[in-house]
Backbone as CSV, one residue per row, in Angstrom:
resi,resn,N_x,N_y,N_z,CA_x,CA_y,CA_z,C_x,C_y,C_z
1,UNK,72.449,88.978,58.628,71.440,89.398,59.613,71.535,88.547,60.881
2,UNK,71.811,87.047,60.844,71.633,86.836,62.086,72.922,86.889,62.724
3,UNK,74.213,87.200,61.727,75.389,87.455,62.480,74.553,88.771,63.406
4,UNK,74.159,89.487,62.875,74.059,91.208,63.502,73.391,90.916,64.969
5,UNK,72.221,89.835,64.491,71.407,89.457,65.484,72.294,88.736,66.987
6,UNK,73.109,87.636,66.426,73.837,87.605,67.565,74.593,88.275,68.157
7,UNK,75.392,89.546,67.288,76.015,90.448,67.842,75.596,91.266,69.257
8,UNK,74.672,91.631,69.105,73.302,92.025,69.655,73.132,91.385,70.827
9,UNK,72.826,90.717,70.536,72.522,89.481,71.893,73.758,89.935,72.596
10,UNK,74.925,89.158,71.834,75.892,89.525,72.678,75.969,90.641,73.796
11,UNK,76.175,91.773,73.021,76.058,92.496,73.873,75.366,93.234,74.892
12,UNK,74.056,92.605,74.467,73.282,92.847,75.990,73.482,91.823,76.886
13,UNK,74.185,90.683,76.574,74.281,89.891,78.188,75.457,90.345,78.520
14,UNK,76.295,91.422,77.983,77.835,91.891,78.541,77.470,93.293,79.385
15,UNK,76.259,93.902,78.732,75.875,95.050,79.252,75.226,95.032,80.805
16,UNK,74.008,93.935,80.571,73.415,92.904,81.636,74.339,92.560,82.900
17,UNK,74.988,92.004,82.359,76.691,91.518,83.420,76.861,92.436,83.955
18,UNK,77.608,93.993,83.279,78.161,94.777,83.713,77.300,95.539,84.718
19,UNK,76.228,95.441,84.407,74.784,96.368,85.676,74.974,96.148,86.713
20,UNK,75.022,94.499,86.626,74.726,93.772,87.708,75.887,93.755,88.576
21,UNK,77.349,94.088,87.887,78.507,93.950,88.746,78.488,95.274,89.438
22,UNK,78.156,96.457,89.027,78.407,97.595,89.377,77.408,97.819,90.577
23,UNK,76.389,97.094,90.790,75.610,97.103,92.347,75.537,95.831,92.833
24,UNK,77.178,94.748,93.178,77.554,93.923,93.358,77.706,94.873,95.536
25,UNK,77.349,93.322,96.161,77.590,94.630,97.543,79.158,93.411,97.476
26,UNK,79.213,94.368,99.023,80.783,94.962,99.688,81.220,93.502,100.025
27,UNK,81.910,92.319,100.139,82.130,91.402,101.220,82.730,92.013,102.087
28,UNK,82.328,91.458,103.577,82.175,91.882,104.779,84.014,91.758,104.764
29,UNK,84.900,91.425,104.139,85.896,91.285,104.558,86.728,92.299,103.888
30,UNK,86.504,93.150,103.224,86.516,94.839,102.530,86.165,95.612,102.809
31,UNK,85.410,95.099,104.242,84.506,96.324,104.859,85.891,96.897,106.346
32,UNK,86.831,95.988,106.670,88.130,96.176,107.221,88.381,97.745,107.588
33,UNK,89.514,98.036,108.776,89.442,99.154,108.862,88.408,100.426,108.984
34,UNK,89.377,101.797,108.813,88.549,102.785,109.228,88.189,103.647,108.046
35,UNK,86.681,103.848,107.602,86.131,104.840,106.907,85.726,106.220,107.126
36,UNK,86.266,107.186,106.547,86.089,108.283,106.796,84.906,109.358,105.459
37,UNK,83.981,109.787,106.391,82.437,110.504,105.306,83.193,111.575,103.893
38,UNK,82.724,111.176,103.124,83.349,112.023,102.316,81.693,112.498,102.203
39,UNK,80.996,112.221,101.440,79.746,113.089,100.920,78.392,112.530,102.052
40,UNK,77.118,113.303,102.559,76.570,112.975,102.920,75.171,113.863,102.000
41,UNK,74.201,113.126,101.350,73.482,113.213,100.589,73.521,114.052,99.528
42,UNK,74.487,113.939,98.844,75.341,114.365,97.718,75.857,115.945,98.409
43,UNK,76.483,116.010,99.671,76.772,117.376,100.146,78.525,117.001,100.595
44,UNK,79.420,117.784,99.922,80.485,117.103,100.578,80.762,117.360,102.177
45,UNK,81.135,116.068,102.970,81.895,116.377,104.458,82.035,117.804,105.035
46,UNK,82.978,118.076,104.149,83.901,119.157,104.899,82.683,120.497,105.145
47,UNK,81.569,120.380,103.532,80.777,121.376,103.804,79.589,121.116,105.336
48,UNK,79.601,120.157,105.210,78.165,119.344,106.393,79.289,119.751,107.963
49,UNK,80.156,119.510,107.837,80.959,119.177,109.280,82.102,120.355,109.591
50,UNK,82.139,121.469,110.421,83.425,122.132,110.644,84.326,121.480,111.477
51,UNK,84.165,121.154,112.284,85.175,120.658,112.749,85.790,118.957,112.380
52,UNK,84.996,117.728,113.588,85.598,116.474,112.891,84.785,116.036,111.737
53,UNK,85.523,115.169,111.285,84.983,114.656,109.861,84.308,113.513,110.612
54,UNK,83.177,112.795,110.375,82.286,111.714,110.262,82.820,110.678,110.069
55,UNK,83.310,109.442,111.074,83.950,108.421,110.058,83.563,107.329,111.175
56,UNK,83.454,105.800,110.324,82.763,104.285,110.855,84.261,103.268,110.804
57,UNK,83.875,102.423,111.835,84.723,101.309,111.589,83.939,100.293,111.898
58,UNK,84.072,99.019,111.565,83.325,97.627,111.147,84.183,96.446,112.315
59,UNK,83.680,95.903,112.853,84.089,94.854,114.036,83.308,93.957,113.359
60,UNK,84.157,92.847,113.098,82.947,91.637,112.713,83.446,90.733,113.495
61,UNK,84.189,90.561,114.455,84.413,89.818,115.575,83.102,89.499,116.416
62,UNK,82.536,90.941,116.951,81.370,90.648,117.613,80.466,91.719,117.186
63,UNK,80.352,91.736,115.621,79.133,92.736,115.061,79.060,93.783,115.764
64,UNK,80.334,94.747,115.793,80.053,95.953,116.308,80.463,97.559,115.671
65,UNK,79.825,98.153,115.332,79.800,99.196,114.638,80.503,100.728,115.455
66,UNK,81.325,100.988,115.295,81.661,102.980,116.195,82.581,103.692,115.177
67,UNK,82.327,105.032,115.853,82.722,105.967,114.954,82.987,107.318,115.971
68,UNK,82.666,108.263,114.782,82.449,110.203,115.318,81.514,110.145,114.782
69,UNK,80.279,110.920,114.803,79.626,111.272,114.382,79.341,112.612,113.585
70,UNK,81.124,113.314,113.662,81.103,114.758,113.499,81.223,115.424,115.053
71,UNK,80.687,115.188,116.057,81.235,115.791,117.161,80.845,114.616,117.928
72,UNK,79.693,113.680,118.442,80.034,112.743,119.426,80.435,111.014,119.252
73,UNK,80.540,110.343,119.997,81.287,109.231,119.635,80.000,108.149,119.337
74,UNK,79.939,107.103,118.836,78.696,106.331,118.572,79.285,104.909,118.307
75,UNK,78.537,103.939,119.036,78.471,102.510,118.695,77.396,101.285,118.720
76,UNK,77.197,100.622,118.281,76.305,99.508,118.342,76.148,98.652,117.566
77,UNK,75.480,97.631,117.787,75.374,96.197,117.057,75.106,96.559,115.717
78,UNK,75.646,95.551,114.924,75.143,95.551,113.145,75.007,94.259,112.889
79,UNK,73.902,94.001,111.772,73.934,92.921,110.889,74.332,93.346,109.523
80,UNK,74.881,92.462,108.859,75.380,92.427,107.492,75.246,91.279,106.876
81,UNK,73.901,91.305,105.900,73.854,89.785,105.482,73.487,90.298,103.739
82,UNK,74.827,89.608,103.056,74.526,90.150,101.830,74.150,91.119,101.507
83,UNK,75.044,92.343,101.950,75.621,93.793,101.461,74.084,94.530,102.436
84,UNK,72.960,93.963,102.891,71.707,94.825,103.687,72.740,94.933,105.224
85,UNK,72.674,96.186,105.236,73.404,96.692,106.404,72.543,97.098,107.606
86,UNK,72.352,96.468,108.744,71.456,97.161,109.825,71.740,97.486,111.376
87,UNK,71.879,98.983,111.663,71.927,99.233,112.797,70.980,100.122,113.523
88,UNK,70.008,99.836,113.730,69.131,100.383,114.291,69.239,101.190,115.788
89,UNK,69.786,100.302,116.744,69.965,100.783,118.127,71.220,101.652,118.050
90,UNK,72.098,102.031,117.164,73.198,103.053,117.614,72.932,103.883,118.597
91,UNK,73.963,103.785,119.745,73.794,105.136,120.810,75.019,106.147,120.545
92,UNK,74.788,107.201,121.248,76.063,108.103,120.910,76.383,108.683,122.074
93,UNK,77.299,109.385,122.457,77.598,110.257,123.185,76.813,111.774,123.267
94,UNK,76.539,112.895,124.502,75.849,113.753,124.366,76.652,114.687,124.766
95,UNK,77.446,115.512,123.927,78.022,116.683,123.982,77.643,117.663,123.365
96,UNK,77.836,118.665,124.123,77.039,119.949,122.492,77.953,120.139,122.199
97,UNK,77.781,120.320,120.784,78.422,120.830,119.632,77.798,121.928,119.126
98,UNK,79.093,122.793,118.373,78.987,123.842,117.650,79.346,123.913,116.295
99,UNK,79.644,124.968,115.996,79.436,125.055,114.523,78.896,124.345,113.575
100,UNK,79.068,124.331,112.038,78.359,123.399,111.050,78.203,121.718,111.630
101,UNK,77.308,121.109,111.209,77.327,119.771,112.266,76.160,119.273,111.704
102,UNK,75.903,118.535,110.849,74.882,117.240,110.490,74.737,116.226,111.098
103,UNK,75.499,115.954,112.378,75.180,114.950,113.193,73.945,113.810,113.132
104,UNK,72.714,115.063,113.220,71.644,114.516,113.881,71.066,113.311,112.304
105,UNK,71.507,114.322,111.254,71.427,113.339,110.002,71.816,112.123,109.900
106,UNK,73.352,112.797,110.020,74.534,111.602,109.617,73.827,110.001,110.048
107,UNK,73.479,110.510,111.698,73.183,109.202,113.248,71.633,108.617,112.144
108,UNK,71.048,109.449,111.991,69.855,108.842,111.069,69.475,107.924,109.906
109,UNK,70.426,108.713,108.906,71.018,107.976,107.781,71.476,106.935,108.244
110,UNK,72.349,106.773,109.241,73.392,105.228,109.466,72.396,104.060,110.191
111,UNK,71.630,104.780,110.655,70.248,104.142,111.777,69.666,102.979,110.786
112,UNK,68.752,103.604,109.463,68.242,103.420,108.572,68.716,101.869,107.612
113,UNK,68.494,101.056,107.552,68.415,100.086,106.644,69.171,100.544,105.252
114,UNK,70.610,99.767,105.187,71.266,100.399,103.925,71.872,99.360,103.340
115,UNK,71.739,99.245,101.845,72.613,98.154,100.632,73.988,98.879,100.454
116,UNK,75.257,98.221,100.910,76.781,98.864,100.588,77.288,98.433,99.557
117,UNK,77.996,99.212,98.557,78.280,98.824,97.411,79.692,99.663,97.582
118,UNK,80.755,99.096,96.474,81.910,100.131,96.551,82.126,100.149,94.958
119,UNK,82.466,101.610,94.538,82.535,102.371,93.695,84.069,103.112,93.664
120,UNK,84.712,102.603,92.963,86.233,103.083,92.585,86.805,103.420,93.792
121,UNK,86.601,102.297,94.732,87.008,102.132,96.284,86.550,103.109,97.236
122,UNK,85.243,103.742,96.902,84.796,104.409,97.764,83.400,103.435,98.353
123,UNK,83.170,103.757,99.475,82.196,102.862,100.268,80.380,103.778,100.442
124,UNK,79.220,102.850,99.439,78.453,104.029,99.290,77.380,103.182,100.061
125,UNK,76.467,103.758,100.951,75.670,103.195,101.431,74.282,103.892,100.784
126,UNK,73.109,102.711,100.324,72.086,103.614,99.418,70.903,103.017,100.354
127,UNK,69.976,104.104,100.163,68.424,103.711,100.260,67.590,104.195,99.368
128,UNK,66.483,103.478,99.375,65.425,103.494,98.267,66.706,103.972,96.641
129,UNK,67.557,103.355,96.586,68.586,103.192,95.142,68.911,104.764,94.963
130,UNK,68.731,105.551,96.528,69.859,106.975,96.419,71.255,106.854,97.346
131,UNK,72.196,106.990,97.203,73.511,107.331,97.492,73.024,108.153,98.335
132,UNK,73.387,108.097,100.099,73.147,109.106,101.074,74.124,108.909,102.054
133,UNK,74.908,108.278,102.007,76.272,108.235,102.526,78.021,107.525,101.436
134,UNK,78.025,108.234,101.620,80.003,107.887,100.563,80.996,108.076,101.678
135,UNK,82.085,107.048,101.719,83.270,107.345,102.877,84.420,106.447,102.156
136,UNK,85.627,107.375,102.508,86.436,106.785,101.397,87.561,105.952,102.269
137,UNK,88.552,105.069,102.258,88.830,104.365,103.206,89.978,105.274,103.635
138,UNK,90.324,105.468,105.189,90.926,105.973,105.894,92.696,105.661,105.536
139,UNK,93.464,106.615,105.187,94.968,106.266,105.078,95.794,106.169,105.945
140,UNK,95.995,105.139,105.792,97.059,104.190,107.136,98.031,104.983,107.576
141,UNK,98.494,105.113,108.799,99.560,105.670,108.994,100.890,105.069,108.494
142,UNK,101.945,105.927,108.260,103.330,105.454,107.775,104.953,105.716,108.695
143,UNK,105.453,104.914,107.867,106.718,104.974,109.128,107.180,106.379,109.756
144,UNK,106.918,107.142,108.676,107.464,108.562,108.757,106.236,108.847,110.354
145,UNK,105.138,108.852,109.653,104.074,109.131,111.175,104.505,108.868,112.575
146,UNK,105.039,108.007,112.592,105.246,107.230,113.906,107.122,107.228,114.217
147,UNK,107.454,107.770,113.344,109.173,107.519,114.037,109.436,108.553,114.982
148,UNK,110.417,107.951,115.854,110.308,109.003,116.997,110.413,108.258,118.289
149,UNK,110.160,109.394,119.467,110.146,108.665,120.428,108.803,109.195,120.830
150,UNK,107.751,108.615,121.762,106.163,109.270,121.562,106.510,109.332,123.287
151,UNK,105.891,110.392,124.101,105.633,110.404,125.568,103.846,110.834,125.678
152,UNK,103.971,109.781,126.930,102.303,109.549,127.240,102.002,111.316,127.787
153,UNK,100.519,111.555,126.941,100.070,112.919,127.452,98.795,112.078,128.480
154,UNK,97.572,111.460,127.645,96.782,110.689,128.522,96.540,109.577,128.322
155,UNK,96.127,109.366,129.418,95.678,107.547,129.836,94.365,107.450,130.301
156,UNK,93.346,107.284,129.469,91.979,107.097,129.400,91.609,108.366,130.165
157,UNK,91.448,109.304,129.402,91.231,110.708,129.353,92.080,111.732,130.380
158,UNK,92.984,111.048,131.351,93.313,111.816,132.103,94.728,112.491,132.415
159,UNK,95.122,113.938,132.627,96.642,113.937,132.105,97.459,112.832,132.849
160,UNK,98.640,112.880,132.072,99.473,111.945,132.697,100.333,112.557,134.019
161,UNK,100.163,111.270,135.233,99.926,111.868,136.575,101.416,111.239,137.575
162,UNK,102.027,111.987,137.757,103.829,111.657,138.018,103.536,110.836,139.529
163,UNK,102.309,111.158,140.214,101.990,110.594,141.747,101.819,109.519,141.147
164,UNK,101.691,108.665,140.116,101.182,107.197,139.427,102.388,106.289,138.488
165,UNK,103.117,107.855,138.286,104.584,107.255,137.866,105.987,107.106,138.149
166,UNK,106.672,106.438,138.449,108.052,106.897,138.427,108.518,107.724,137.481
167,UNK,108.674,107.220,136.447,108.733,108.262,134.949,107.445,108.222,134.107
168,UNK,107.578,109.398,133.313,106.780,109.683,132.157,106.690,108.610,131.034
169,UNK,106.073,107.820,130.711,106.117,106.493,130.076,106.152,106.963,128.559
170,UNK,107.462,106.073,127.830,107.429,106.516,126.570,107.078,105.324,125.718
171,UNK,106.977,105.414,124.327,107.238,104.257,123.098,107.496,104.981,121.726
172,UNK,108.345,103.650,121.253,108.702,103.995,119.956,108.826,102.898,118.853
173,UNK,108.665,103.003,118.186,108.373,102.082,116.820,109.668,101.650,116.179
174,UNK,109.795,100.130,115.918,110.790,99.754,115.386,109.858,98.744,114.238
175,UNK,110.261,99.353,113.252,109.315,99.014,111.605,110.228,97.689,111.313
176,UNK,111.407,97.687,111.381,112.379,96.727,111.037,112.314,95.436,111.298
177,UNK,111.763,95.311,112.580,111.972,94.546,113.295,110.344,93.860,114.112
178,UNK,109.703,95.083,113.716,108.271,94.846,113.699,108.056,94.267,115.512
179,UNK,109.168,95.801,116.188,109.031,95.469,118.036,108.488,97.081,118.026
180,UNK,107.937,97.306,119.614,107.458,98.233,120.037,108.317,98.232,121.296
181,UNK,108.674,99.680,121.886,109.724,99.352,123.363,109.212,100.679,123.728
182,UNK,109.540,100.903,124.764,109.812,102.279,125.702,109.915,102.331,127.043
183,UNK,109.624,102.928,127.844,109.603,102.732,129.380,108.224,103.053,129.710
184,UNK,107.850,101.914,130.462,106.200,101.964,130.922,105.756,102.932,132.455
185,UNK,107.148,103.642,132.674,106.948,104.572,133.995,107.840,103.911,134.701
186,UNK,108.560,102.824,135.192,109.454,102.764,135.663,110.615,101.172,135.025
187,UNK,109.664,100.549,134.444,110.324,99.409,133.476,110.413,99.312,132.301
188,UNK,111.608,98.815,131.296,111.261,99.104,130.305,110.842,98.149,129.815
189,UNK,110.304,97.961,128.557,109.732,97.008,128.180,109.645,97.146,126.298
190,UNK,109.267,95.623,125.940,109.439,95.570,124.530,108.153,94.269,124.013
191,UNK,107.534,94.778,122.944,106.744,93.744,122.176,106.454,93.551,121.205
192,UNK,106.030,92.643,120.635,105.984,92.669,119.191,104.918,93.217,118.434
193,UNK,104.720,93.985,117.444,103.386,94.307,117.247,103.470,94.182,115.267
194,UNK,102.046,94.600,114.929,101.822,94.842,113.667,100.707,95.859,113.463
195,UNK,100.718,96.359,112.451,99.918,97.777,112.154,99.640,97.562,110.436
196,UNK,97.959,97.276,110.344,97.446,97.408,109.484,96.862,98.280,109.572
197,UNK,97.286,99.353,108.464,96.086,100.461,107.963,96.060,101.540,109.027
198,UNK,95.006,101.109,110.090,94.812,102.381,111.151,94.277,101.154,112.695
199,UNK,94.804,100.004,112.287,94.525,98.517,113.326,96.012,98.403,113.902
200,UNK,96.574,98.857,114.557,97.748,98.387,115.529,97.312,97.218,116.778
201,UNK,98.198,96.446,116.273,98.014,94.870,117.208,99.110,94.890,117.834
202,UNK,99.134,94.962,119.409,101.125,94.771,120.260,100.425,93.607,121.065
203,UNK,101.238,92.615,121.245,101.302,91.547,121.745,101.907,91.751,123.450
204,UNK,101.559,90.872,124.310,102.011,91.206,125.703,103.242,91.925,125.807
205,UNK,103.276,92.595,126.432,104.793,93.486,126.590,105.591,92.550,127.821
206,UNK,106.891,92.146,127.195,107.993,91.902,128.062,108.729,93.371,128.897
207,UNK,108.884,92.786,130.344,109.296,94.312,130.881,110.373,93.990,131.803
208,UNK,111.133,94.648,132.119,112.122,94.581,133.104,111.358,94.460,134.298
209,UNK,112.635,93.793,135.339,111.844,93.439,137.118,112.549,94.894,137.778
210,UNK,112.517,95.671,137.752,112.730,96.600,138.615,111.616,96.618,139.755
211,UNK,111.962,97.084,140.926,111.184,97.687,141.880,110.766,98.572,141.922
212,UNK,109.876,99.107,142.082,109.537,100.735,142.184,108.630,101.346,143.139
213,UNK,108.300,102.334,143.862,107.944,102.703,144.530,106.219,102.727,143.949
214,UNK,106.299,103.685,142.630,104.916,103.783,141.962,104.534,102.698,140.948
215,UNK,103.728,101.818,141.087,103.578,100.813,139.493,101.954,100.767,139.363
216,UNK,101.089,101.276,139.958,99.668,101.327,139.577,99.946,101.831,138.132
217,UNK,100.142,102.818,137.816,100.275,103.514,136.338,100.244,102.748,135.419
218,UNK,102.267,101.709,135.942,102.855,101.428,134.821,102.080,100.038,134.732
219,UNK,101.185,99.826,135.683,100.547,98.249,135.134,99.741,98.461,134.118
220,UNK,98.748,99.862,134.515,97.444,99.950,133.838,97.687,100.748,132.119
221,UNK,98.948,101.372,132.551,99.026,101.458,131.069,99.977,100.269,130.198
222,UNK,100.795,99.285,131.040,101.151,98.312,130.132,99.654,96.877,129.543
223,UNK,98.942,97.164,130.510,97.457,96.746,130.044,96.698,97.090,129.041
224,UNK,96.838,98.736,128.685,95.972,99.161,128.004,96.667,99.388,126.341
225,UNK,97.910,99.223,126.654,98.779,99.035,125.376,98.960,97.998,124.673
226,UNK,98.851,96.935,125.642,98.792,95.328,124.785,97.469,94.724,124.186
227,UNK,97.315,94.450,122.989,95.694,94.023,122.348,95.465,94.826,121.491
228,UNK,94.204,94.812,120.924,93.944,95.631,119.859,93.298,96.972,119.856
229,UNK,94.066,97.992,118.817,92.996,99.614,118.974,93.697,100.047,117.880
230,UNK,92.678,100.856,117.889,92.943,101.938,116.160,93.897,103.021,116.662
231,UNK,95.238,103.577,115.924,95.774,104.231,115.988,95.562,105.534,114.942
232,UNK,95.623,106.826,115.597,95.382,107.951,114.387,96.541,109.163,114.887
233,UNK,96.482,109.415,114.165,97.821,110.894,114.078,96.671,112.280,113.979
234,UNK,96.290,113.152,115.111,95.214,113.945,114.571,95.956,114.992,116.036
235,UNK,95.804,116.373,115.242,96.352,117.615,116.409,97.681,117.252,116.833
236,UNK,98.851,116.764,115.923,99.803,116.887,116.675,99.981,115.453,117.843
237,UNK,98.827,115.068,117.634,98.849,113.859,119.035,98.955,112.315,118.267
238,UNK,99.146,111.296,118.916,99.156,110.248,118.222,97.898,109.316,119.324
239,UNK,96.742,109.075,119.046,95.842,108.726,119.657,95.301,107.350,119.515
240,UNK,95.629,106.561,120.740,94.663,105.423,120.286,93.601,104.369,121.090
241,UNK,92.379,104.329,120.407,91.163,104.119,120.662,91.263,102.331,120.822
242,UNK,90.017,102.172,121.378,89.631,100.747,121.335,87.993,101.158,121.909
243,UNK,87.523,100.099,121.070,85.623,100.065,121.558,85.211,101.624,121.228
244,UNK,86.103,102.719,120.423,85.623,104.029,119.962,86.037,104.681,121.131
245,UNK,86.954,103.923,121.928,87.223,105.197,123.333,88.578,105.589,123.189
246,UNK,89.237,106.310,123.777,90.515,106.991,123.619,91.292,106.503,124.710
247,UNK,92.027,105.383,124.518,92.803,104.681,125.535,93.788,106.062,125.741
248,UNK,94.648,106.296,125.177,95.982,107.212,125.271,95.940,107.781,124.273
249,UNK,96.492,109.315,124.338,97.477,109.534,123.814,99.039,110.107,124.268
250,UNK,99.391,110.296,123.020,101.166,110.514,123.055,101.386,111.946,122.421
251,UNK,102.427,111.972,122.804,103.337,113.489,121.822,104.664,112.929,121.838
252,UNK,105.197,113.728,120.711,106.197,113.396,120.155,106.970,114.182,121.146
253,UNK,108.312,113.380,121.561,109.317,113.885,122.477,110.105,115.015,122.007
C-alpha cells in the first residue's frame, strides 16, 4: 500500500510538471523572425482573410511590433515581460479593403493584453485562458528562391525611373560565398550579407568609381540595400521591407 501510495504521488508531481510546462510562455528570443496567422478565434486564416494572410514580426532591439493586418500595414511599441504581451497603441495604415477581411478583429485581438505560449511550434496568443490568435512561423526563403539575377521594379514605392539611372540596377545572390553583387545603376558593386529565415543582413556595399552622369538613384538605392529588412518572395516579386515598409522590389531577369 504505501508502495501504491508513493506511486501516486509520483505521478501527480510528473502530471503537475507537465501542466505547468505546457503553459510555459515564449522567451523573447523564439519570438525571432516572421509569423504568419494561421487561426483567428478558432476560425482558420485563409477562411477570415481573402486576400493577404495576417502576419507579426517582433523587434526587440527597440520594442517594436509590424505586420499586415490582412489588408493594411501596422506597427507599434510592445512590452514583453514574462510571456504578458502588450500593445496597446498599434496604428495601421487606412486603405479600403475588400473582400473577406477580419482586420478590424485581428488589430483588436493584438491591441488586447495577451500570455504567448508555443504549442508544437506554433505561436498562440490567449486571453482570459482562450486561444484567439495562432501563427505559425514564417518559412525562410531558400537558395532555389533567390538564384538568379533579380532587376529593380521599385524603390520605395515608385517604378523604377531610367531619368535616376544610368542602368536598371540589378542583384544576385552568391550562397557560397555568402556575397551579394549587381550593378547599382551605373557601378557595380559587392557585399557581404547573411539571411536568416525571412531577416536578410548586407553589410556596406563596395562599388566601383565610375563616373556617371545619373547617381541620385544609384546612391539611394545602394543606401536602402545596405542594413537590415525582411525579405519575402510573394506575386512573382522578391520584396523587401524594413520598419513594415516596402523598401524595393525586384523581378527576376
Amino acid at each position: 500500500m504505501k508502495t501504491l501510495k508513493t506511486l501516486i504521488g509520483t505521478l501527480f508531481v510528473v502530471l503537475a510538471m507537465g501542466s505547468c510546462t505546457s503553459t510555459q510562455y515564449v522567451p523573447s528570443s523564439q519570438l525571432a523572425d516572421k509569423w504568419v496567422l494561421k487561426s483567428i478565434n478558432n476560425r482558420n486564416a485563409t477562411d477570415a482573410f481573402s486576400q493577404t494572410i495576417p502576419y507579426i514580426t517582433f523587434n526587440f532591439d527597440d520594442n517594436q511590433v509590424s505586420g499586415n493586418a490582412g489588408c493594411n500595414a501596422f506597427s507599434g511599441k510592445f512590452s514583453y515581460i514574462d510571456g504578458n504581451f502588450s500593445a496597446p497603441n498599434l496604428v495601421s495604415t487606412q486603405m479600403a479593403c475588400t473582400g473577406t477581411n477580419e482586420e478590424d478583429l485581428f488589430l483588436r485581438l493584438l491591441r488586447n493584453p495577451s500570455y504567448l505560449t508555443m504549442v508544437n511550434g506554433d505561436l498562440i496568443f490567449s486571453q482570459n485562458a482562450n486561444s484567439v490568435l495562432v501563427f505559425s512561423r514564417a518559412q525562410g526563403l531558400s537558395t532555389n528562391d533567390l538564384s538568379g539575377t533579380w532587376e529593380l521594379e521599385t524603390m520605395e514605392g515608385r517604378s523604377t525611373d531610367l531619368d535616376s539611372f544610368q542602368h536598371t540596377p540589378t542583384l544576385e545572390f552568391n550562397f557560397s560565398d555568402g556575397r551579394i553583387s549587381g550593378n547599382a545603376g551605373c557601378n557595380q558593386f559587392n557585399a557581404s550579407f547573411t539571411l536568416n529565415n525571412n531577416t536578410l543582413d548586407v553589410q556596406p556595399l563596395a562599388t566601383t568609381r565610375m563616373a556617371c552622369d545619373k547617381m541620385e538613384g544609384e546612391n539611394k538605392f545602394s543606401g536602402l540595400l545596405a542594413g537590415r529588412s525582411t525579405i519575402d518572395f510573394e506575386n512573382n516579386l522578391l520584396i523587401l521591407r524594413r520598419n513594415n515598409n516596402m523598401i524595393m522590389t525586384f523581378k527576376r531577369k
